[in-house]
C-alpha positions in Angstrom: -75.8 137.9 29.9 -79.0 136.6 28.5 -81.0 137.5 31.6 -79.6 140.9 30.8 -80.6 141.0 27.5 -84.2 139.3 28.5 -84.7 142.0 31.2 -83.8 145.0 29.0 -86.4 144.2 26.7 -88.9 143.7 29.0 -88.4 146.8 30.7 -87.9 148.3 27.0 -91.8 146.2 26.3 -92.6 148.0 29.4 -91.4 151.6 29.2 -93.1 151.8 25.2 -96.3 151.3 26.5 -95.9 154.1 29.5 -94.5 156.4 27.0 -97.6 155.7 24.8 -100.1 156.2 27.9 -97.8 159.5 28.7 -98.7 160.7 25.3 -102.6 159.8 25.7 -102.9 161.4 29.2 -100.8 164.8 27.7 -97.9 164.7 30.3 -95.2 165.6 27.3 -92.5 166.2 29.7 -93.1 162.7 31.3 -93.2 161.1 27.7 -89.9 163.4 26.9 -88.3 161.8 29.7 -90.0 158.2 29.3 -88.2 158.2 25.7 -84.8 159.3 26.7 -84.8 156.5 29.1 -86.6 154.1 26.4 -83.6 155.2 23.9 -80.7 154.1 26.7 -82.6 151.0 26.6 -82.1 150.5 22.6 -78.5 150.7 23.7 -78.7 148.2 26.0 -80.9 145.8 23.9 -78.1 146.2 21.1 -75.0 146.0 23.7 -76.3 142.8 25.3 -77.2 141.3 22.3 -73.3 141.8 20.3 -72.0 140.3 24.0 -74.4 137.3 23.4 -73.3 137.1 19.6 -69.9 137.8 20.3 -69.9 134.7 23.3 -70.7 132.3 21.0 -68.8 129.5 19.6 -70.2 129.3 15.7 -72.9 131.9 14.7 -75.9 130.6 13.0 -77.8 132.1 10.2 -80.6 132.3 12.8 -78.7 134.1 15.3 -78.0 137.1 12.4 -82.0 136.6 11.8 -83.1 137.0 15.5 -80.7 140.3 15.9 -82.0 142.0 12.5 -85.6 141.2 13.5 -84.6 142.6 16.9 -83.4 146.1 15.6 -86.6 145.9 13.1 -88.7 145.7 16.8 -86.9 148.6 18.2 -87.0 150.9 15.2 -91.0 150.4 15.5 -90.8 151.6 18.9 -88.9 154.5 18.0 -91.2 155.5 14.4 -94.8 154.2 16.9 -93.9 156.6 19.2 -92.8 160.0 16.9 -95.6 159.2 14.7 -98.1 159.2 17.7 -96.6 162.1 18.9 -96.7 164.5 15.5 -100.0 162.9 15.2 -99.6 161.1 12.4 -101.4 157.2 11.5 -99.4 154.3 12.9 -101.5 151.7 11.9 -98.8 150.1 9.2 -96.2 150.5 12.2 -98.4 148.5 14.6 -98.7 145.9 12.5 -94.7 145.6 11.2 -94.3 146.1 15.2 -96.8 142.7 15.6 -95.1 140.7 13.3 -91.8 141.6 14.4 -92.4 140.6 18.0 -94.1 137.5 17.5 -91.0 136.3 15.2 -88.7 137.5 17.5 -90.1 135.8 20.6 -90.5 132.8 18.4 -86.7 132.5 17.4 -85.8 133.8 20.8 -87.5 131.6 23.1 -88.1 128.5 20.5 -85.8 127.8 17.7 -82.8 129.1 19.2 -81.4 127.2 22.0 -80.1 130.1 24.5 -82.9 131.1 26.7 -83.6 131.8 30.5 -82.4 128.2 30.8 -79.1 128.8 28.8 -76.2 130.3 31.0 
């Protein structure tokens, strides 16, 4: 399930900045669709991760840590790209969006022991 959950964010990473490059280029009805898709990811991000939370033995504080930041990274691809769209600034969102993914790589692939290597 962690490959899962490492694959739906990537294609989640992914499918953000095609939406964004939709937006740029004008094609809304290609972004339209680009964000549905991007929102079934959210559901997938969130479904693998309560499997991965659920599978374990004892839950760290970390664990709780990783899945909060996680949900903080999603709702900045959701505000980055309605804010973009309605043409309103985003530059506070990028940022919180930065931070966010850095510390949820970091926990993710350093402190916590599940990763690719984990089955």
């Amino acid at each position: 399930m962690i490959h899962a959950h490492i694959t739906t964010w990537f294609l989640a990473l992914v499918l953000f900045f095609i939406a964004l490059m939709m937006h740029k280029s004008g094609k809304q009805k290609g972004l339209k669709v680009v964000h549905m898709i991007l929102r079934l990811f959210y559901l997938l991000i969130i479904g693998t991760g309560v499997w991965i939370l659920s599978s374990l033995n004892s839950i760290d504080l970390l664990y709780v840590l990783k899945s909060l930041v996680g949900i903080w990274v999603i709702a900045m691809f959701e505000m980055i790209i309605i804010r973009t769209v309605k043409g309103k600034k985003t530059s506070i969102l990028w940022g919180q969006f930065i931070v966010a993914l850095i510390l949820v790589l970091y926990l993710g692939f350093v402190k916590l022991p599940l990763t690719f290597i984990a089955v």
